[in-house]
C-alpha positions in Angstrom: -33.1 -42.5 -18.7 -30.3 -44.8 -17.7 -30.6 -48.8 -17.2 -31.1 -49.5 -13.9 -30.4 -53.2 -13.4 -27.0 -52.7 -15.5 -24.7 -50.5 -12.9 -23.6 -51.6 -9.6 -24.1 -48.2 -8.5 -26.3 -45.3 -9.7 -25.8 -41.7 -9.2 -29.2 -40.0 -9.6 -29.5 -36.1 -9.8 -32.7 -34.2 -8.2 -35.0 -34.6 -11.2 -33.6 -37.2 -12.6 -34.5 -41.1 -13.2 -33.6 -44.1 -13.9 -35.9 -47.0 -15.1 -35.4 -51.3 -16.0 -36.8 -54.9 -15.9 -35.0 -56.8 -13.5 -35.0 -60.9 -14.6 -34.9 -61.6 -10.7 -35.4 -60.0 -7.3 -32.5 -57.8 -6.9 -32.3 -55.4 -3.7 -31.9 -51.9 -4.1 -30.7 -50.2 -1.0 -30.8 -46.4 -1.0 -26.9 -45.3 0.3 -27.9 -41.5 -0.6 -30.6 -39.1 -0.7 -34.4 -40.0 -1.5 -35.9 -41.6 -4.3 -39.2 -42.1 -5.6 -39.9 -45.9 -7.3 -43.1 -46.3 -9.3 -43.6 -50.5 -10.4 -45.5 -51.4 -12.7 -48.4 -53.1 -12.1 -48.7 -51.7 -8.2 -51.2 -48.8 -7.5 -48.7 -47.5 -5.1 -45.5 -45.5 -5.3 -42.7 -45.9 -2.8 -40.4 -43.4 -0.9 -37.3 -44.1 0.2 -34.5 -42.4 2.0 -30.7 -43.0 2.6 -30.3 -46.6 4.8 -33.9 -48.3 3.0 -33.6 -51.0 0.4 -36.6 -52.4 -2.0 -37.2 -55.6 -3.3 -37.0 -55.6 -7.2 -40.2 -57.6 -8.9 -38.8 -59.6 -11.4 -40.5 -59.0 -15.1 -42.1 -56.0 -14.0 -41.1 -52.2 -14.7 -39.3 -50.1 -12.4 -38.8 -46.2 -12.4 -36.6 -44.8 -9.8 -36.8 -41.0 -9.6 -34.5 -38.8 -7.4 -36.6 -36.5 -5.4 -33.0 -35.0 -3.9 -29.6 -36.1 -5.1 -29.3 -39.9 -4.7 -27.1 -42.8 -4.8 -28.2 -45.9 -4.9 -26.4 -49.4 -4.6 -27.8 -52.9 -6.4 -27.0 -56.0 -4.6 -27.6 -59.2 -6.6 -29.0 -62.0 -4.2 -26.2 -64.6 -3.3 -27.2 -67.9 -3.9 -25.4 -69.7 -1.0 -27.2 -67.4 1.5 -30.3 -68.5 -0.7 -30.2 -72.0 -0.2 -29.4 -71.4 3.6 -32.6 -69.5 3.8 -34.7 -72.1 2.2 -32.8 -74.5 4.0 -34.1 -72.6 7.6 -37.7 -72.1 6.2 -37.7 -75.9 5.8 -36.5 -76.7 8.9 -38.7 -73.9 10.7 -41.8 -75.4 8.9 -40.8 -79.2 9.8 -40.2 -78.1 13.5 -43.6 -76.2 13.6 -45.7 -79.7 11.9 -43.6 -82.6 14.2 -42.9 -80.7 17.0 -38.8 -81.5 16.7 -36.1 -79.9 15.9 -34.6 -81.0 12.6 -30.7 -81.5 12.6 -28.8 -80.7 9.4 -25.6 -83.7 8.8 -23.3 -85.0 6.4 -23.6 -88.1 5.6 -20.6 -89.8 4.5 -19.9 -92.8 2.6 -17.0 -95.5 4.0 -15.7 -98.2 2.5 -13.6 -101.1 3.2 -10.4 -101.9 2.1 -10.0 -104.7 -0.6 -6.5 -105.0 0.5 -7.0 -105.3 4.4 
């Protein structure tokens, strides 16, 4: 078995698979073909076709198996589009507890001149 957290892509032959520990919630998304993932930890197995993605579970096992030829992509969560999300979750839970929207600024800082 190949490491599956290590290639940006995976090429996985019918009969093949592929298995690693991701250290964080990487996305998987299935370009190619069907595969069958196995975490573990969880009773339940997953099938997947060409166009699905999957979740990684950081610290935990996972076993990709091709049940046809597969390819499969690994996106690595971008932390700007992180922070936005949290930053609309907040705001999405504010709105729902006051009622009002909540505004995002930028506050900044003026000074005056020592010369004028």
């Amino acid at each position: 078995m190949r490491g599956l957290f290590t290639n940006r892509t995976l090429s996985i032959p019918t009969g093949h698979a592929v298995s690693g520990t991701p250290d964080r919630a990487d996305t998987l998304r299935i370009q190619r073909g069907r595969v069958w993932i196995t975490v573990e930890g969880i009773k339940h197995d997953y099938f997947l076709h060409a166009g699905d993605t999957f979740t990684a579970v950081p610290g935990r096992l996972t076993v990709l198996e091709a049940d046809q030829d597969a390819s499969v992509e690994l996106r690595r969560p971008n932390a700007g589009r992180i922070l936005k999300g949290i930053g609309q979750r907040v705001a999405g839970f504010l709105h729902g507890i006051t009622g009002h929207a909540v505004v995002q600024t930028s506050l900044k800082r003026h000074r005056t001149c020592d010369a004028c």
